[in-house]
N, C-alpha and C positions, 0 to 999 in steps of 0.2 A: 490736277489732284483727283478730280471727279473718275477723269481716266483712268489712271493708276490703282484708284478702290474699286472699279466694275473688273479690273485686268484679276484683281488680288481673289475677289469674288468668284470670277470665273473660274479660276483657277479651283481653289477651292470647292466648291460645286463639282467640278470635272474629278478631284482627287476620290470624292467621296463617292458619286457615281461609281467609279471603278471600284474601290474600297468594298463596294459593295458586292461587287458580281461574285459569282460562284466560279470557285478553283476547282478545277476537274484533277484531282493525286491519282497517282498512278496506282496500283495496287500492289502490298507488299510481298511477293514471295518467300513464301516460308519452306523450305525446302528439307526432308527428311537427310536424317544421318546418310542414307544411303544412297540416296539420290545427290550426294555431296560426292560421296564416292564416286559414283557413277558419273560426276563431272571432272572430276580429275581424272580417270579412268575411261574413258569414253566408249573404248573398244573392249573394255574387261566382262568378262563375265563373272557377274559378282551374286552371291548364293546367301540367303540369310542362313546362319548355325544356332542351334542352342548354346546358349551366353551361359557358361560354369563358374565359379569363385565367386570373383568380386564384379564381373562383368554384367555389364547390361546390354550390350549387344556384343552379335560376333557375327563374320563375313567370312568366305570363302572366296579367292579375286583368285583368277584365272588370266593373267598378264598375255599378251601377245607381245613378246619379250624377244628384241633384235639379236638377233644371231649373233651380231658383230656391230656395237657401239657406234661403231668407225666406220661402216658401209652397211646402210637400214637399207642397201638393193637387196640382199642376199638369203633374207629371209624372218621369219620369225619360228617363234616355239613357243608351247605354251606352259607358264612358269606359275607355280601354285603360292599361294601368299593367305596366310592365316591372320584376320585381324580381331582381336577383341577389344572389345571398348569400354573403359569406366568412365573418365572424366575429361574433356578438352584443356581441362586445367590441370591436370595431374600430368606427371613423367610418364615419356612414352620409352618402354623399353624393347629395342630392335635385338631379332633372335637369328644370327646367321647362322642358319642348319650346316653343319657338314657335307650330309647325305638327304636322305627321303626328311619328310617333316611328319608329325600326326601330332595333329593338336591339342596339345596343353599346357598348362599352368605353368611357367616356367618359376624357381626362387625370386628373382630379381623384383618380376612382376607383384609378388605376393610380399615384399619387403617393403614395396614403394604403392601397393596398390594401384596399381597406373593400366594405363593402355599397352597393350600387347603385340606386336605385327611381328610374325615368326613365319620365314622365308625358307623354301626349301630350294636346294644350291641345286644350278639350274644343269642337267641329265641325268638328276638322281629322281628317283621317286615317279608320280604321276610325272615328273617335269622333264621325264625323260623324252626325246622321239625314238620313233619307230625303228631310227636307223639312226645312228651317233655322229656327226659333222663332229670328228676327234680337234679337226684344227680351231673349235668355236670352244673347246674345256679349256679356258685359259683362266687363270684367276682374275686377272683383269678384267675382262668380261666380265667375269661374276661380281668383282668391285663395285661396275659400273652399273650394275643390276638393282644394287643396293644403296649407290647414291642417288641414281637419277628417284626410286620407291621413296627414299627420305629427302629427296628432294623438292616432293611433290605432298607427301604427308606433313610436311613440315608447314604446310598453308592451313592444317588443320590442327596440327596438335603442335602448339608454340610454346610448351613449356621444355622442361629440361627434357634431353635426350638421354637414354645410358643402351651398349649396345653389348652384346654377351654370347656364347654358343660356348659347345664345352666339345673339348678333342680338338678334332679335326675344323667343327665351327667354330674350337675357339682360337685357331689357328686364323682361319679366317677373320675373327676380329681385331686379330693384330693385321694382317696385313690391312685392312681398310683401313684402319685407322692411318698405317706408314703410308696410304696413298690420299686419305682425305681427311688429316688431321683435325680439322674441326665439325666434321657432320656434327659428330655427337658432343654431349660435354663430357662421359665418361665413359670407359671401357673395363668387363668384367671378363676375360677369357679364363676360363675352365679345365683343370689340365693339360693346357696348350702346348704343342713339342712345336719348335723351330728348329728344324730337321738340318742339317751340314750338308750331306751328302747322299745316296741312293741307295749308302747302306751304311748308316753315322753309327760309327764304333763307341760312340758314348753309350748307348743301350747298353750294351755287350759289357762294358765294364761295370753299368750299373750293377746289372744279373752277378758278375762275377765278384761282387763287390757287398751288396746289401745285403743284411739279414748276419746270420751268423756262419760260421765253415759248416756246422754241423749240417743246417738246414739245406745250404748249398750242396753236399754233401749227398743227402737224402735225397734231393732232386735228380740230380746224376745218377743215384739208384735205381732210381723211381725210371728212367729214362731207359735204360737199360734192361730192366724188370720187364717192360711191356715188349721190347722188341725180342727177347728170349722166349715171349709169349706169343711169340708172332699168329704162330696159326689159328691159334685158340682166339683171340684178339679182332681175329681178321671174319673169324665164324660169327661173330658179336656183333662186329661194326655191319658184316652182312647181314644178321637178322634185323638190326635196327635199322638198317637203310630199309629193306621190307614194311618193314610196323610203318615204318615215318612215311614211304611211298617218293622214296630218294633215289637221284640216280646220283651214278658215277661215272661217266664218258667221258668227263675233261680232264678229270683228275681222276685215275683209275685206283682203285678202294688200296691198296698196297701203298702205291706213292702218297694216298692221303694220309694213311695211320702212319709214314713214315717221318710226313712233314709237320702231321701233330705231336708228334714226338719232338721236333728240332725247333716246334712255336711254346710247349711246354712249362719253360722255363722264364720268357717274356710274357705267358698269360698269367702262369702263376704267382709273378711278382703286379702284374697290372691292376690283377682285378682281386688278388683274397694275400697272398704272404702271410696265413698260417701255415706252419710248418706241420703241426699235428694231425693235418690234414693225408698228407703225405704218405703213401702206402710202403710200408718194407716187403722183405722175405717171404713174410709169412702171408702175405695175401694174396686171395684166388683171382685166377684173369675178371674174372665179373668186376671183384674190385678195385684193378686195377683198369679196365675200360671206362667204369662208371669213375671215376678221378677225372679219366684225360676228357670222355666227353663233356665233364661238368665244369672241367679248366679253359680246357681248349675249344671244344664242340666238333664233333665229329663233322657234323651238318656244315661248316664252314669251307667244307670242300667240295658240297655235291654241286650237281650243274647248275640247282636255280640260284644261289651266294655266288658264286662263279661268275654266272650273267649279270646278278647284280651288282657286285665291287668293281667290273671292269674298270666304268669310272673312276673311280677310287684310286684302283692301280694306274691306272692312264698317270692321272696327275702327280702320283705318290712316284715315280719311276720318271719323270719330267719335268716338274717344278717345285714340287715338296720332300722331295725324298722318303727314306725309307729309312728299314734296319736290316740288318741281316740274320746269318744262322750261326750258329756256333758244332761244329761237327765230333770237338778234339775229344767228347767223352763217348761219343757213340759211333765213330765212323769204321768200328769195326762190325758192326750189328747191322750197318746198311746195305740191303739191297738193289737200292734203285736210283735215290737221292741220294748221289755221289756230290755233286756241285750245284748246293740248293742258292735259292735264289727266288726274289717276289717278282721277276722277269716272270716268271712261269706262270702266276695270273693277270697277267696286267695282255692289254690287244694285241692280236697277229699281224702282223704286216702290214704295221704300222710307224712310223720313226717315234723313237723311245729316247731320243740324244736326252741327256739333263743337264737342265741350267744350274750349273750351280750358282751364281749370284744375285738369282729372283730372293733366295730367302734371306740371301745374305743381307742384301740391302734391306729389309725387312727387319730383321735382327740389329743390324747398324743402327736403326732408326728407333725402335723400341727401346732400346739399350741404354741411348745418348739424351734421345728427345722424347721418351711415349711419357709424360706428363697424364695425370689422374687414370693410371691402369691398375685396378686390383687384380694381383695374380690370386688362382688357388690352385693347390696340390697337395696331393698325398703322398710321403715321403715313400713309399713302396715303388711307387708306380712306377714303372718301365720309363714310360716316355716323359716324367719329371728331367731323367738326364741332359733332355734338350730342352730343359726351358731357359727363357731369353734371361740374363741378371742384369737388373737397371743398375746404373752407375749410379753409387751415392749422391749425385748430384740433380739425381732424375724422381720429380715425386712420384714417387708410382708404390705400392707394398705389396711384399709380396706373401704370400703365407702358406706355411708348408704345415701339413696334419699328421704329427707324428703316429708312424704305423699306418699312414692313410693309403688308398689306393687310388685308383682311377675312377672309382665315383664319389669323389670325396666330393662337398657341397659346403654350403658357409653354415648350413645347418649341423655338423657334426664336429664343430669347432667347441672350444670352452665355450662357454658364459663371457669371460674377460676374455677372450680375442672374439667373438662376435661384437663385441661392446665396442674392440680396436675397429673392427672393420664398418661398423654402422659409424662411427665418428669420423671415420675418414671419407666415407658418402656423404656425409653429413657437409661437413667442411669442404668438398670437392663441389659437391651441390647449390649448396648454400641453403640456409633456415628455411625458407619459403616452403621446402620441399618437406613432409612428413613422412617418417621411417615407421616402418610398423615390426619390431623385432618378431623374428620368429619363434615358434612356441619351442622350449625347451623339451 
């Protein structure tokens, strides 16, 4: 017994001993926003920006971004990445550029006050190289750009996702979505066309179709009008390329004003479809240049837009398709552009084959399956022709802005369809998430 109480003692004695000594803790690292970054990002070059709106910080990330997903031998490029920040706990909403990026405030952001990361599509913009590896502009690649980016932000911003770009980006967020269904929770694409073919006759009927005969009518005039005005027109176009400090050696100033003549009737319905705008008889070549340049843009043809959309055309003439021309009201007025075509700016000697079934399956899937996608569009717009129609079965709304064009926003909606479309964020969301409507 004696044993047992000195064993019990000992013990005791030895517990409190220990009890007592000092624990040496490690020290806790507290690590800056950016310096967070800069751990996910190791090899990025990352730039503090002036934080605008509702933002409290903003970065500039400079990606060393694989050539090719599928073989990181082959190389890198460097891929420009815009991020702003409000809240770790608020929605982060992802911005897939089309083309170049320049940052800012996107709606979505300023709806949801959230975090921001808007991505510029990689050979456009700074994210271009020196010299274009045409076989690395795949969409895919680009996909892959944007999941592995939200694959890795998503260790820091764990609240809801919604992902958006308007055009061409927002072309793009349909196909991410038909390749990675769940990155995000929702998808907002922006007059988005899901293009058929390399020159999808849906456009074509749109133009010959919307608005009223009259105003259709007056275009066809109007089209005409300028090419009867040719020389005088052509004296214009060359003092403005002067003033502007513009050249013309890809597209020689003739073939330019003749293709702005045959894009005319596709810009006029994209971007304005007032009719009253439209010049008759009685007006002077001035006022007839100042129409096409203000419709069309003359500048859309000189060398530096040229060098710049190659990209554009690459993929639009390869994976995305295109539209065409319409010649039957003017093809007796042409001199040059006999058999127009967007072959003519897209790369030289280069293979242009086009798939048709990248968009299809694209389309297929949005159609059947693309679950919480809000469409928008403006009933005007050219490229509304190709947008995707979900099947009744498919939640997804789509919302079309009568008289609208190609910069229609969810800001130029009623009151009561703003009201539709914040409830269906809302309920796709879930409550947790606060909407902040935009100002009337």
């Amino acid at each position: 017994m004696k044993l047992y109480k000195s064993l019990i003692l000992f013990i005791t004695l030895s517990f409190s001993i220990v009890s007592c000594s000092v624990v040496k803790l490690e020290p806790i690292e507290i690590l800056t926003f950016q310096q967070k970054l800069a751990q996910l990002f190791p090899n990025a070059e990352i730039t503090k920006m002036e934080a605008k709106d509702h933002f409290t910080k903003a970065y500039q990330l400079i990606l060393n971004q694989p050539l090719d997903h599928n073989n990181l031998n082959v190389g890198t490029f460097k891929h420009y990445v815009y991020l702003s920040h409000a809240d770790i706990k608020k929605p982060t909403v992802l911005i897939t550029e089309g083309y170049n990026a320049n940052p800012t405030t996107y709606e979505l952001s300023k709806i949801f006050k959230g975090n921001q990361v808007q991505v510029e599509y990689r050979f456009y913009g700074k994210s271009r190289p020196d010299t274009i590896p045409w076989q690395y502009l795949k969409n895919d690649l680009a996909i892959e750009d944007y999941h592995q980016l939200v694959r890795k932000l998503k260790t820091l911003y764990k609240s809801k996702w919604i992902s958006t770009g308007i055009s061409k980006g927002g072309e793009t967020v349909l196909i991410y979505k038909s390749k990675y269904p769940y990155d995000v929770d929702v998808v907002v694409p922006y007059v988005a066309p899901l293009i058929n073919t390399q020159e999808d006759v849906r456009t074509q009927n749109h133009i010959n179709t919307i608005g009223t005969e009259e105003c259709r009518r007056k275009i066809s005039n109007y089209q005409r009008l300028v090419l009867k005005n040719r020389d005088s027109i052509l004296f214009k176009i060359t003092r403005y390329a002067k003033e502007k400090n513009m050249s013309f050696t890809q597209i020689p100033i003739e073939e330019a004003l003749e293709y702005a003549v045959l894009e005319f009737p596709f810009s006029f319905w994209q971007w304005e479809g007032n009719c009253n705008s439209i010049p008759d008889d009685s007006a002077s070549s001035r006022e007839l240049f100042e129409v096409l340049n203000s419709t069309v843009g003359i500048s859309f043809y000189n060398d530096q837009t040229y060098d710049d959309l190659l990209p554009s055309y690459y993929q639009h003439m390869t994976e995305l398709g295109y539209y065409g021309f319409d010649t039957s009201t003017v093809k007796d007025l042409l001199k040059v552009v006999h058999k127009p075509t967007n072959l003519r700016f897209a790369p030289k000697n280069i293979d242009l084959a086009f798939n048709p079934n990248y968009i299809k399956e694209v389309r297929d899937y949005v159609e059947n399956k693309g679950n919480k996608i809000l469409y928008i569009y403006g009933e005007y717009d050219t490229w509304g022709a190709c947008a995707p129609k979900p099947k009744p079965h498919v939640n997804a709304l789509k919302m079309v802005l009568k008289g609208g064009s190609h910069t229609t926003r969810i800001k130029d909606f009623s009151i009561e369809d703003k009201q539709l479309i914040y409830d269906k964020l809302q309920n796709w969301l879930g409550y947790s998430v606060k909407i902040y409507p935009l100002e009337n």
